[in-house]
KEMIVO-784079 format. One line per field, with one value per residue: residue in three letters; z, x, y of N, C-alpha, C in turn. Coordinates in steps of 0.05 Angstrom, whole numbers, padded with zeros to 5 digits. Each point is the difference from the previous one (the first is absolute). Layout:
<atoms>
type: [ALA,...];
n_up: [Z,...];
n_east: [X,...];
n_north: [Y,...];
ca_up: [Z,...];
ca_east: [X,...];
ca_north: [Y,...];
c_up: [Z,...];
c_east: [X,...];
c_north: [Y,...];
</atoms>
This chain:
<atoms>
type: [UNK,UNK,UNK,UNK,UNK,UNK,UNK,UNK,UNK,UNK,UNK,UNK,UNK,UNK,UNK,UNK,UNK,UNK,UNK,UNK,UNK,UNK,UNK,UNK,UNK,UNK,UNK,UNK,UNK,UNK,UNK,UNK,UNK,UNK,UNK,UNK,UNK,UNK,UNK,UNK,UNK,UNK,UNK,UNK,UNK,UNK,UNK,UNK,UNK,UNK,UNK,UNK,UNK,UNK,UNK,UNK,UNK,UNK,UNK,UNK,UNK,UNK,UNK,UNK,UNK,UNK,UNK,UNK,UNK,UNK,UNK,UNK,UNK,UNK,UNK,UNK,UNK,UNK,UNK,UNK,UNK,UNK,UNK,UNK,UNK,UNK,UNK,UNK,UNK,UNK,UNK,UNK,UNK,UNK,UNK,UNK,UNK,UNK,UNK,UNK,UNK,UNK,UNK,UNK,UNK,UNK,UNK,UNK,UNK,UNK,UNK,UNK,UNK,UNK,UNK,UNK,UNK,UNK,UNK,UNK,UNK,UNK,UNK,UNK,UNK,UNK,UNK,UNK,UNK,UNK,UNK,UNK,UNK,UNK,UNK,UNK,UNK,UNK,UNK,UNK,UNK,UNK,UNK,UNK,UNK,UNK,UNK,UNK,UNK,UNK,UNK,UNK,UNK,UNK,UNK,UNK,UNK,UNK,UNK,UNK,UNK,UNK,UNK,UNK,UNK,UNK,UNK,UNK,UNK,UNK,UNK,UNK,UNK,UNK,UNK,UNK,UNK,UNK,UNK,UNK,UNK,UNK,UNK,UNK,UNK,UNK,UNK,UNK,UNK,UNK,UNK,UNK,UNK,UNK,UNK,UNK,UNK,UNK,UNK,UNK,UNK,UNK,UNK,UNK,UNK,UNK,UNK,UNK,UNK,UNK,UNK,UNK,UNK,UNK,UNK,UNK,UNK,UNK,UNK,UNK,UNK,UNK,UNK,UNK,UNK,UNK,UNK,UNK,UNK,UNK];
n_up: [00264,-00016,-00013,-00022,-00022,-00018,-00011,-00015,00010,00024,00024,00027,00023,00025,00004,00016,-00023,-00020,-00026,-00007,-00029,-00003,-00024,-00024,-00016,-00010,00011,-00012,00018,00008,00018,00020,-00005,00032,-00009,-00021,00009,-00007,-00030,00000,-00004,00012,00022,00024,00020,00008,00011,00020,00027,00013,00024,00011,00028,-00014,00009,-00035,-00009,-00018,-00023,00003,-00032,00018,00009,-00017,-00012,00019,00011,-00014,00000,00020,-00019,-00003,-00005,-00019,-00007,-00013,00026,-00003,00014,00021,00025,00019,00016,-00017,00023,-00003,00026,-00008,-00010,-00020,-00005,-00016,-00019,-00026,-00014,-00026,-00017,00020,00004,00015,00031,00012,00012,00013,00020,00011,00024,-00001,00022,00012,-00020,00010,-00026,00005,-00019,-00004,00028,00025,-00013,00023,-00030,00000,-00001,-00019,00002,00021,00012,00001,00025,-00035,00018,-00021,00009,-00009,-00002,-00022,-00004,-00012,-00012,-00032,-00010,-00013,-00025,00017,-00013,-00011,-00018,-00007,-00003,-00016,-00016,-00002,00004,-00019,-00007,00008,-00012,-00023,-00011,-00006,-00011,-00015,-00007,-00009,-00027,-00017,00010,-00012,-00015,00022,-00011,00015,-00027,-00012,00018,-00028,-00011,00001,-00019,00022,-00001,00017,00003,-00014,00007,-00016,00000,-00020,00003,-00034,00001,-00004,00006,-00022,00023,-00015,00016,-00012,00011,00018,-00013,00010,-00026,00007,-00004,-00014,00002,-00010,-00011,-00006,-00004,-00019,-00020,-00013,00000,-00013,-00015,-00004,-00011,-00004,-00009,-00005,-00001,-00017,00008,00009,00004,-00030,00000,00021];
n_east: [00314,00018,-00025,00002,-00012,-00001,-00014,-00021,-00003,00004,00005,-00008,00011,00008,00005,00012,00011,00009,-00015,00025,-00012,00032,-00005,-00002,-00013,00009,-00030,-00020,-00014,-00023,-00001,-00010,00022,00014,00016,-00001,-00028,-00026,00001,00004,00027,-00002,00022,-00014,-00019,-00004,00001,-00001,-00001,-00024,00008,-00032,00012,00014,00015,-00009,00026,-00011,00003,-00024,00008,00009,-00024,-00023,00012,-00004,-00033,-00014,00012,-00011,-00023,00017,-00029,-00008,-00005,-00035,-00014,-00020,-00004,-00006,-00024,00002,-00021,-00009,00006,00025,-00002,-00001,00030,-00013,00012,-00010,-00001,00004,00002,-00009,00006,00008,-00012,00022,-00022,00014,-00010,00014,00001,00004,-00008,-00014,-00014,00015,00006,-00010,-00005,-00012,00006,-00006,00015,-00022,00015,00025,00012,-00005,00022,-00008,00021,-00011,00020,-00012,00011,-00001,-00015,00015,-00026,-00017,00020,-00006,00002,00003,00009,00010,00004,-00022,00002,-00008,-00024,-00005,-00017,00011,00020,-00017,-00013,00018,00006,-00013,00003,00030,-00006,-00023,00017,00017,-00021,-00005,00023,00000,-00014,00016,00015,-00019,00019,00009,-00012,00013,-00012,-00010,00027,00001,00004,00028,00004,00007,00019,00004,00018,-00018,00025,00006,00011,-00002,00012,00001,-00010,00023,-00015,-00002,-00008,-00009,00006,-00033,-00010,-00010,-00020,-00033,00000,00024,00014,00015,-00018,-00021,00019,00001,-00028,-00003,00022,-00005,-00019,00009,00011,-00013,-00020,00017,00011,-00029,-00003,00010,-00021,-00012,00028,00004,-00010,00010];
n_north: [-00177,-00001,00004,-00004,00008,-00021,00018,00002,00034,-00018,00011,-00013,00018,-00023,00026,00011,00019,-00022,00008,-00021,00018,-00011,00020,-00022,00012,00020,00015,00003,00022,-00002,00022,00009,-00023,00013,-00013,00019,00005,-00011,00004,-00023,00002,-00023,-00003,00024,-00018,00027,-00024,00018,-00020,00018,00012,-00004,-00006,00001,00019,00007,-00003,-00023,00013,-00014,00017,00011,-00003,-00007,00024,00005,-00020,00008,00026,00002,-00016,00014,00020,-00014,00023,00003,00019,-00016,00019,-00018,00007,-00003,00003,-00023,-00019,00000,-00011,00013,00009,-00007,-00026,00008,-00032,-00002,-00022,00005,-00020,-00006,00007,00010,-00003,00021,-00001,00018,-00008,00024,-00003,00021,-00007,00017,-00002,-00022,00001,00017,00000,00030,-00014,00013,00026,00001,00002,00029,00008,00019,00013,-00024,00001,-00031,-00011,-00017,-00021,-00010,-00015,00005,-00011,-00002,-00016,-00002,-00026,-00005,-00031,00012,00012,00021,00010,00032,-00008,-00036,00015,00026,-00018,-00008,00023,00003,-00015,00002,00007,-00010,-00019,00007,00013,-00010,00004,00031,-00009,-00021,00013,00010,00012,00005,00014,00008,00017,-00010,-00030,00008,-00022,-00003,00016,00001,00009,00021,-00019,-00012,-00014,00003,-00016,00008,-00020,00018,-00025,-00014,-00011,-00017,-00011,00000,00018,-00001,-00012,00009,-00008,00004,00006,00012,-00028,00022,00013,-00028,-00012,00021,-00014,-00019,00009,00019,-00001,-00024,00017,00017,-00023,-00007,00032,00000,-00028,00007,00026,-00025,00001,00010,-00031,-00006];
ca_up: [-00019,-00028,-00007,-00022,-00018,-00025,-00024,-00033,-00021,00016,00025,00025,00026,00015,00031,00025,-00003,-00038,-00018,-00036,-00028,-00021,-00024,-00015,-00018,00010,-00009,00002,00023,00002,00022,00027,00015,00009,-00015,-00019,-00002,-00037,-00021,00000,-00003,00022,00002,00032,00016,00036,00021,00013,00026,00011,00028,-00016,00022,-00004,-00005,-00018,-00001,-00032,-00018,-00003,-00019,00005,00020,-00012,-00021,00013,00010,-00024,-00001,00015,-00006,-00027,-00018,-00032,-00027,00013,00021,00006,00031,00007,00030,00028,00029,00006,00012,-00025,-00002,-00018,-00035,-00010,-00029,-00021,-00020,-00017,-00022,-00010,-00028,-00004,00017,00028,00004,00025,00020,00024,00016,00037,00010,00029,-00013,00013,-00007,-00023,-00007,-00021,-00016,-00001,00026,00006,-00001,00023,-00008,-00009,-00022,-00030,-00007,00030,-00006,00030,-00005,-00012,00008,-00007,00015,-00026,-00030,-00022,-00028,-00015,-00014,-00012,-00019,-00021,-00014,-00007,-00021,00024,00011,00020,00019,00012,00009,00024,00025,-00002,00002,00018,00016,00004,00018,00041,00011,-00001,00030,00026,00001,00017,00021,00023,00009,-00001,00009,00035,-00008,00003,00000,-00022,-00013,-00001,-00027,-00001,00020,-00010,-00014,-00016,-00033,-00020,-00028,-00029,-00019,-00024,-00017,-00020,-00018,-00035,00003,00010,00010,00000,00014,00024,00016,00013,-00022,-00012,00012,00016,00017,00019,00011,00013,00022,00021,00010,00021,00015,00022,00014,00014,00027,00013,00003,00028,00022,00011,00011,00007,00020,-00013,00001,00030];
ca_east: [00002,-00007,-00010,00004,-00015,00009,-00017,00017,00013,00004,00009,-00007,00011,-00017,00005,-00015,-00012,-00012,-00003,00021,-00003,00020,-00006,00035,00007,-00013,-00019,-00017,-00015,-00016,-00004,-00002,00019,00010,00018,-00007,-00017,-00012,00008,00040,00019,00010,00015,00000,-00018,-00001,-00023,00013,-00015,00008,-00017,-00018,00007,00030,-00004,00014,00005,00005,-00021,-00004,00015,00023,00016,00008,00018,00025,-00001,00013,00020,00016,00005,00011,-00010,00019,-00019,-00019,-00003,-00033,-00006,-00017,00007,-00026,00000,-00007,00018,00009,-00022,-00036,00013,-00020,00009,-00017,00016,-00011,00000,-00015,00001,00035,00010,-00009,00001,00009,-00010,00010,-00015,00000,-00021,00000,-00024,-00011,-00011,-00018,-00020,-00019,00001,-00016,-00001,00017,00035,00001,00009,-00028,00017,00002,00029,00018,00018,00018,00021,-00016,00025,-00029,-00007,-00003,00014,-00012,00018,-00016,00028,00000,00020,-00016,00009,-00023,00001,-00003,-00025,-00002,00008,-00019,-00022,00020,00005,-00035,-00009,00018,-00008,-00015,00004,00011,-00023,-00013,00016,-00003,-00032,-00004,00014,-00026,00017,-00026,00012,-00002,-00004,-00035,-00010,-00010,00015,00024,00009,00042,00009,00003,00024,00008,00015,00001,00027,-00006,00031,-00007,00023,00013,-00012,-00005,-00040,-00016,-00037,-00010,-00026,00004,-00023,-00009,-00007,00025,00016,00020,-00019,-00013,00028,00009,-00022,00001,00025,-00002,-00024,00014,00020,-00020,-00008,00030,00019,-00020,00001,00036,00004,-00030,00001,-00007,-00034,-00011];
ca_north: [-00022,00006,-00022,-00004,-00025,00000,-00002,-00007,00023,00018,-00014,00015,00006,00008,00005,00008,00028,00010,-00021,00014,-00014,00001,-00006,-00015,00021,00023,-00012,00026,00004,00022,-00009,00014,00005,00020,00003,-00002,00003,00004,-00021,00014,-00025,-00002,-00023,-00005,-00004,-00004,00010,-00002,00022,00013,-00002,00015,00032,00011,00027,-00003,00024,00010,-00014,-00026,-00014,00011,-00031,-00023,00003,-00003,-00029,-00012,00008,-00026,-00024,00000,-00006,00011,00012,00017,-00026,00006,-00009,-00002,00006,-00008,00001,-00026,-00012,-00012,-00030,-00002,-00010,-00010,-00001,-00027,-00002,-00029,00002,-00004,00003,00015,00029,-00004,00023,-00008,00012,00008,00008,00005,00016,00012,00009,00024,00016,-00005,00023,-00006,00023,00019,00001,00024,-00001,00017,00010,00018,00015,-00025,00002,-00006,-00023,-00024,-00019,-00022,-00012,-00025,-00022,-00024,00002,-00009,-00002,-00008,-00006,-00024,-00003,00003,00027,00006,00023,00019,00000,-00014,00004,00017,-00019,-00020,00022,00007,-00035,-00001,00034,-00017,-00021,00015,00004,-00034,-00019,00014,-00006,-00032,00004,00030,00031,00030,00027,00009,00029,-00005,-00019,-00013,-00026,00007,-00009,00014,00016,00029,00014,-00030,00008,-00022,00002,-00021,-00010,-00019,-00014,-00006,-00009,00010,-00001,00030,-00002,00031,00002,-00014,00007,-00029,-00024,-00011,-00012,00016,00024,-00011,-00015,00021,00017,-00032,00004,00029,-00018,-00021,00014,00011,-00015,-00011,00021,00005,-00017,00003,00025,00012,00024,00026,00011,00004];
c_up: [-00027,-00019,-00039,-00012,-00028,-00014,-00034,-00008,00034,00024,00018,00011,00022,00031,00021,-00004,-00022,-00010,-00019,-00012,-00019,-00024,-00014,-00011,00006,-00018,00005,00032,-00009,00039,00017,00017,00006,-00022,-00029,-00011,-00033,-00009,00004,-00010,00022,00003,00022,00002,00037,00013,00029,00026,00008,00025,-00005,00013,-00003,-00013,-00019,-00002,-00033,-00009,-00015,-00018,00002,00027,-00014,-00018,00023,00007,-00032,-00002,00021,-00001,-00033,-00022,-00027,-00016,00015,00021,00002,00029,00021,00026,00010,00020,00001,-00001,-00031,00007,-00006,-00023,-00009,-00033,-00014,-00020,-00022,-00028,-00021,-00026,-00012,00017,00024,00010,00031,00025,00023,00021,00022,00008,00030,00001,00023,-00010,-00029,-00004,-00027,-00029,00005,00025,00001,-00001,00018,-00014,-00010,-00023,-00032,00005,00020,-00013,00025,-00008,-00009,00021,-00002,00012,-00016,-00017,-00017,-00020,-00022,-00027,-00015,-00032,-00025,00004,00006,-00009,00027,00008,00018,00028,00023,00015,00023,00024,00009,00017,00024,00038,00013,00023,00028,00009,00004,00029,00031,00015,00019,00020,00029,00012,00000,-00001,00018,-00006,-00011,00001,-00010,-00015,-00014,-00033,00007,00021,-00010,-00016,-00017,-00026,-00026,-00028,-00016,-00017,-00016,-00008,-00019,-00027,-00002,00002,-00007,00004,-00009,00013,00033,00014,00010,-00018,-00012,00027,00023,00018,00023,00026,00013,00022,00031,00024,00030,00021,00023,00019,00017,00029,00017,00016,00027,00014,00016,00018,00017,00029,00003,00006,00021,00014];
c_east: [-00012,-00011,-00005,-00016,00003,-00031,00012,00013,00004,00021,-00021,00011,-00019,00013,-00016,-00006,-00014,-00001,00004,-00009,00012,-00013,00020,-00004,-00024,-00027,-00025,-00010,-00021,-00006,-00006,00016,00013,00028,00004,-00023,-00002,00014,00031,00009,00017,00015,-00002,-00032,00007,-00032,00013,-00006,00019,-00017,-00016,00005,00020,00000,00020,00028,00019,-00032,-00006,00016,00027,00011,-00001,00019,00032,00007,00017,00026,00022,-00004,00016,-00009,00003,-00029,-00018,-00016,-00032,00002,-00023,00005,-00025,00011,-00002,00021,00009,-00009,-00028,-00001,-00015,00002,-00023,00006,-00020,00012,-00018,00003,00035,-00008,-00005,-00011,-00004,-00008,00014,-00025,00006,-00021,-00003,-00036,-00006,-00009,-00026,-00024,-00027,-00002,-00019,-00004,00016,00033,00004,00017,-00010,00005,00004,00026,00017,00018,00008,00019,-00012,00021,-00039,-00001,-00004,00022,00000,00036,-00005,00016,-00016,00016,-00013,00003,-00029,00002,-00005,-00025,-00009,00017,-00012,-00027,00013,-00012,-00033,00000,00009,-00019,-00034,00006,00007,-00028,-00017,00011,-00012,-00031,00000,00009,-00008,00013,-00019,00020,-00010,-00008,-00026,-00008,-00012,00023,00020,00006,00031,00005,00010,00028,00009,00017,-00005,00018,-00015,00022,-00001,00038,00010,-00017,00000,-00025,-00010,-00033,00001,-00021,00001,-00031,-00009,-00014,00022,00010,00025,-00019,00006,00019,00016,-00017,00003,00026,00003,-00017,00009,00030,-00001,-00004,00016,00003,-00019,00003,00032,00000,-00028,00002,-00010,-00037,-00005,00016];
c_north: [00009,-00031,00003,-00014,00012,00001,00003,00013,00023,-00014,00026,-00007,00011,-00003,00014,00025,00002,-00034,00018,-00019,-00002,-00012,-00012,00029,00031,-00009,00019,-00010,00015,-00001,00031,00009,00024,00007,-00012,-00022,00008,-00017,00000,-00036,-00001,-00030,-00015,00006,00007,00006,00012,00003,00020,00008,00029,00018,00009,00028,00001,00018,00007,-00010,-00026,-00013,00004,-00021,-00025,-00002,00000,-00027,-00019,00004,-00025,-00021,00000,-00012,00015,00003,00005,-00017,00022,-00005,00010,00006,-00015,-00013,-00032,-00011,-00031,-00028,00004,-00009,-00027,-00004,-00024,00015,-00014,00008,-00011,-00001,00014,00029,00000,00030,00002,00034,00008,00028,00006,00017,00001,00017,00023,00030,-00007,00020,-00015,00014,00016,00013,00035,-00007,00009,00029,00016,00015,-00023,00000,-00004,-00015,-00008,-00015,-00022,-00019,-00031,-00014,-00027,-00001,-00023,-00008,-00027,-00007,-00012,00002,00008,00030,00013,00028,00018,-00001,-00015,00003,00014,-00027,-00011,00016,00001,-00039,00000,00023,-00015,-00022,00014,00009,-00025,-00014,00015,00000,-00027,-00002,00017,00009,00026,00027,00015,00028,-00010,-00023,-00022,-00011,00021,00000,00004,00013,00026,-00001,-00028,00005,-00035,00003,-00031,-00003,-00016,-00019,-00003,-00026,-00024,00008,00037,-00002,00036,00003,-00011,00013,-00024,-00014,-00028,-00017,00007,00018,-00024,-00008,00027,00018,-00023,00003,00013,-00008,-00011,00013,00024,-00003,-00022,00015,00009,-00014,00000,00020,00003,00014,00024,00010,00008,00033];
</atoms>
């Protein structure tokens, strides 16, 4: 069952493998993501599962670029992977003064970690399969500059830790309160406007309403999966 919702300057799709982010118009990202990842203009949002035991046999952007490929999708698509099961999907929303700003969330918490926690990866220059647990996306109708775009990710990155704190997620590598998990992706999607915001720290109105955001979605997205702690 494919399920649909209408936000101001977007549509989501939400089925049993992915949550699609159809943009009305192509629109900056800054984001983590496995496929085209960094600053880019983009038209398409995928988060996508995938089963964490599955023996790969293309490369991560090269399968989501094929998944897209069969949902006949048109212009650039930022995409995303993990192992968290698509009912964890976790949407808050608000608007405020004319701009809206809107939150998507899945998660899966087995591999939660603490930052600074031994890597099992020893080599600087390993490369794994990024397939994210946390995924983060993060929408709204106000034009934001690059910089704010950059605060968003820093605010956004905060709250998922905040949530993982209220929540007494531990990491099972020194057991101590969880800031994430080893492979967390996040995409920040500035809008069409008229609103512009340049600032998005925790002194300003937008920081606050976008930390709050995350927060509460976050922690949805946990309680949707508390399979994962045990």
């Amino acid at each position: 069952m494919i399920e649909k919702i209408r936000l101001q300057q977007s549509c989501i799709e939400q089925s049993l493998n992915h949550i699609h982010v159809e943009l009305d118009s192509a629109s900056k990202v800054i984001s983590s993501a496995v496929l085209n990842g960094g600053m880019v203009k983009a038209n398409h949002l995928l988060n996508l599962h995938v089963n964490k035991n599955r023996t790969p046999t293309e490369l991560p952007d090269e399968f989501i670029t094929k998944y897209a490929s069969n949902l006949n999708l048109k212009g650039a698509v930022v995409g995303m992977m993990t192992a968290a099961y698509m009912d964890t999907f976790r949407l808050v929303k608000e608007s405020m003064q004319g701009v809206e700003i809107s939150v998507l969330v899945t998660c899966g918490l087995s591999n939660a970690r603490r930052v600074g926690d031994r890597a099992e990866y020893r080599v600087m220059a390993a490369q794994e399969e990024e397939i994210g647990t946390i995924n983060i996306i993060v929408l709204t109708s106000a034009i934001l500059t690059d910089a704010a775009m950059v605060e968003a990710l820093m605010i956004a990155t905060e709250a998922k830790s905040a949530a993982l704190q209220e929540s007494a997620v531990l990491s099972p590598v020194s057991n101590k309160i969880a800031t994430g998990t080893g492979t967390d992706a996040i995409a920040v999607v500035s809008g069409q406007g008229p609103e512009l915001v340049a600032y998005c720290g925790k002194h300003v109105l937008f920081g606050e309403t976008l930390g709050r955001l995350v927060i509460d979605a976050v922690k949805a997205s946990i309680k949707a999966n508390l399979k994962d702690l045990f």
